[in-house]
N, C-alpha and C positions, 0 to 999 in steps of 0.2 A: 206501716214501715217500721222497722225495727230500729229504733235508736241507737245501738251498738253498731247495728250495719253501716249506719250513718257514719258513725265518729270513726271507723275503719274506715272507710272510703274520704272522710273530708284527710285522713292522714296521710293516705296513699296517695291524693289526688296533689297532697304538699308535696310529699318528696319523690314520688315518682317512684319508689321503692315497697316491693315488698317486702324484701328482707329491713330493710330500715323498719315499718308497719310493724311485722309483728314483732319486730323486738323492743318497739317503744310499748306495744302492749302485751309483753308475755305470753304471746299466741303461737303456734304456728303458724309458718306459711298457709299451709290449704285453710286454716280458720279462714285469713284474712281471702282468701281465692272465694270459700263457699260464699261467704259477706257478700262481697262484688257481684256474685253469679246472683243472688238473692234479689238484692236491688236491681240490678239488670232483667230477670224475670218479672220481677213485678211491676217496674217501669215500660216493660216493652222492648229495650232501647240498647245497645253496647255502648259502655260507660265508660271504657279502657281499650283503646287500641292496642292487639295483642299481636299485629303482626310483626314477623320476624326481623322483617329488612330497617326494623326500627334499632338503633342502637341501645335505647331507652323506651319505656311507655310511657304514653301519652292522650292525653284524653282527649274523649272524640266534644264533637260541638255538642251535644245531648250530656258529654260528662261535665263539660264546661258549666251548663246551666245548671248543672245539680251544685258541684261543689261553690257556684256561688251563693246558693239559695242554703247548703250546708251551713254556712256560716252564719246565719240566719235565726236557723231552726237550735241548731244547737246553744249557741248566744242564749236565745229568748227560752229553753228549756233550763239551761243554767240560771238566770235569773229566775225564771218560776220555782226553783228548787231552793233557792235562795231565800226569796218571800215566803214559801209553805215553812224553814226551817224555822224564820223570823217571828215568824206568827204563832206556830205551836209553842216557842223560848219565849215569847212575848218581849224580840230586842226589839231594839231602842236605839237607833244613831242619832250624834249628836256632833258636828261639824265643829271644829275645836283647834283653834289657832294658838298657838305655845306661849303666844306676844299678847295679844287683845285678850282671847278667849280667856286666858291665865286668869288676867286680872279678876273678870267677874266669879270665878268658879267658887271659890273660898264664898261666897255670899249664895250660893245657888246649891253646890254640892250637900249643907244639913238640911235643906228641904228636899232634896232628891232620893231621899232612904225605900222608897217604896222601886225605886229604879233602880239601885244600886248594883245589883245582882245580874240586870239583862242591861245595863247600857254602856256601848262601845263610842270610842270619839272615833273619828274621820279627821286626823291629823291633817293641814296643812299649813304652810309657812306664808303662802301669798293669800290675802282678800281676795284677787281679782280670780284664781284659782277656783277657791271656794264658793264665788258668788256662781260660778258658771256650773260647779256640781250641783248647787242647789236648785239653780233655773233647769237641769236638765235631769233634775232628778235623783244622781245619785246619791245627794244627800239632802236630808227633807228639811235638817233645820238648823240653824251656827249662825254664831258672832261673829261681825266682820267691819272692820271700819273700810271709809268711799271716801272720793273728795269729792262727791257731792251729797246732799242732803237728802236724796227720794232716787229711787233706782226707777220709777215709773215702766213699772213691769209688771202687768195686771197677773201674772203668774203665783207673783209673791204676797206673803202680807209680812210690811215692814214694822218695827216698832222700835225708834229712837232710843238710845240708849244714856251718850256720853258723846260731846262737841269737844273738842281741845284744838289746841293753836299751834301750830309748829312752830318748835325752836332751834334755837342754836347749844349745842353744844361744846366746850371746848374744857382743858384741860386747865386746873388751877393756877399754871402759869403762862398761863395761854394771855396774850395783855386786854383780848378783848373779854376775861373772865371778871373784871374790873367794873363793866359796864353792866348795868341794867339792864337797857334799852339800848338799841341798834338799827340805822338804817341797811337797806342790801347796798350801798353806796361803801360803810365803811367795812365791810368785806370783800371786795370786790377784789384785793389782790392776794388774799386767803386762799389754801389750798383747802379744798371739803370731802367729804366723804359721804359717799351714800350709798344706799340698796340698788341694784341695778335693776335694768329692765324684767317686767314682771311683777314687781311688786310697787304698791300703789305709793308710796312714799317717793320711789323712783318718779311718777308722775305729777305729782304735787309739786316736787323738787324741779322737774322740768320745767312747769306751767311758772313756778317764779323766778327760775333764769332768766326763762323769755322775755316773760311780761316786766323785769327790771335792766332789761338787756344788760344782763351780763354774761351774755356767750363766751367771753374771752375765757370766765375764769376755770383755774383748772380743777380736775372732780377725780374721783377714784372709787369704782362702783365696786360692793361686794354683795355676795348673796345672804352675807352673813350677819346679824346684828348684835350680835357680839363681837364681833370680828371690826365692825365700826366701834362700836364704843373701846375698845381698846384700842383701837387704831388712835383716837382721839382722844385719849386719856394718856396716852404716853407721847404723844406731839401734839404740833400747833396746827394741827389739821383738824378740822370743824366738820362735826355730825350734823348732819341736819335729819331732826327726828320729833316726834311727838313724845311727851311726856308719857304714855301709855307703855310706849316700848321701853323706856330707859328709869322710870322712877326713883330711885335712889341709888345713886351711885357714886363709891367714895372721890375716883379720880376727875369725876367730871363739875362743871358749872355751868347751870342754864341758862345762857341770852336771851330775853325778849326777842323777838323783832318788830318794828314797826309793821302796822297793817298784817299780820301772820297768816298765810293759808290754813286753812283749817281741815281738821277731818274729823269726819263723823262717824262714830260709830253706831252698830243695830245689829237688831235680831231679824234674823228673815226665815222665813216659812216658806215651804213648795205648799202653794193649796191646794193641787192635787192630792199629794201624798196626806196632807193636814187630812184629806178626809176619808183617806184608801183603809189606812190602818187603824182598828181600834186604840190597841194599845200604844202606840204610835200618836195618833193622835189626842190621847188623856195626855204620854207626855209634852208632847210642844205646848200644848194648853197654860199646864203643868208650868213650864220658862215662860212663856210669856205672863200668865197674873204675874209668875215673881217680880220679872224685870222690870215691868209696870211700874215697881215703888221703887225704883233705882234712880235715887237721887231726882236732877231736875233737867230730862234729856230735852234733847234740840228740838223745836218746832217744825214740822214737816209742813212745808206749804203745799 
């Protein structure tokens, strides 16, 4: 089967157009007609109801099964095309969070010189984003904090990185910037600011509303994390965040809080892919020894 014939027919079978078809791929009409006639002879089968009383064309039950299997074939060729490029460049992905992943990079990137040249990141903003590219493969290897300590996912191989405590943020004259320590009692009629749904900060922040029943109080979620710290550096609206995401910052001042949820951070690996790719796999190797001597990460039970 001719793979061109394909990708004409998965196009015509979207828009129902020939003249649309060839003009998305600078063909003529009859190019795209012989395609169809081509797959139709070799399949057996009419692929495109060509009768008149139709106002439109439309595909018969035979074309139906093709263009769903088209999507398919073409997908997993595009991915194979993809791999053969990887592999002859000898890249390298490297799942790379702007917040977490930042931090460690400066410590990782002068032993990374032999990689320099072939490795791309796989930017994203959310952990819980990236944990699922990695379980499902599109990305084989990244830093991501959880709020839990073990993802127990025989898929992956984890390796603890950095525990921290969430805090409170507030602005210099904020009157709880005074404090040290804090219970969620003496916030409770505080206005806060957090990450919204999707990002894992947003559920941590959840889990200790709950668990301190303070439903009442009011929150205002952004996608932004910048956008929080300045929200709460210029009012009396409280971030609730980890030290990881805000490190030094002139407008702001950290509260303790009593008993603090915590989050964890780690490296995780698809073991799959850990052992698909050579070069691929020297580097994750490659990040994990390093991370290995990183400080004194959390105990995985």
């Amino acid at each position: 089967m001719n793979l061109k014939d394909l990708l004409y027919f998965n196009h015509l079978a979207h828009t129902l157009s020939f003249t649309a078809t060839a003009e998305h791929f600078y063909v003529s009409q009859p190019s795209i007609s012989m395609a169809i006639k081509r797959l139709e002879n070799e399949l057996d089968t009419i692929l495109i109801d060509r009768k008149r009383i139709h106002k439109k064309l439309s595909l018969t039950e035979t074309g139906d099964i093709l263009y769903r299997y088209s999507h398919q074939i073409l997908k997993s060729v595009e991915q194979a095309e993809e791999e053969i490029h990887d592999f002859k460049h000898q890249i390298v992905y490297f799942g790379f969070l702007p917040t977490i992943g930042g931090y460690f990079m400066s410590r990782l990137l002068p032993h990374l010189e032999k990689f320099s040249s072939s490795m791309k990141f796989i930017e994203e903003e959310s952990s819980d984003t990236m944990l699922e590219l990695v379980k499902t493969g599109k990305v084989p290897i990244a830093i991501i904090g959880s709020d839990e300590p073990t993802f127990n996912d025989n898929s992956l191989i984890q390796i603890p990185l950095k525990q921290e405590d969430m805090a409170l943020w507030v602005s210099k004259s904020n009157p709880l910037s005074t404090k040290k320590i804090i219970s969620p009692t003496d916030c409770k009629e505080d206005v806060f600011i957090s990450l919204e749904k999707g990002y894992m900060h947003h559920r941590i922040f959840d889990d200790w509303v709950r668990s301190h029943h303070l439903n009442s109080i009011q929150t205002i979620y952004t996608k932004e994390i910048q956008t929080a710290l300045s929200i709460a550096s210029s009012t009396n609206m409280i971030a609730f965040l980890s030290d990881i995401l805000v490190r030094e910052h002139p407008g702001l001042t950290k509260v303790a809080l009593e008993q603090p949820p915590q989050i964890y951070i780690s490296l995780i690996v698809n073991k799959k892919i850990h052992q698909a790719n050579t070069f691929q796999t020297e580097f994750n190797q490659t990040i994990i020894d390093l991370t290995k001597d990183f400080g004194k990460p959390f105990k995985v039970e």
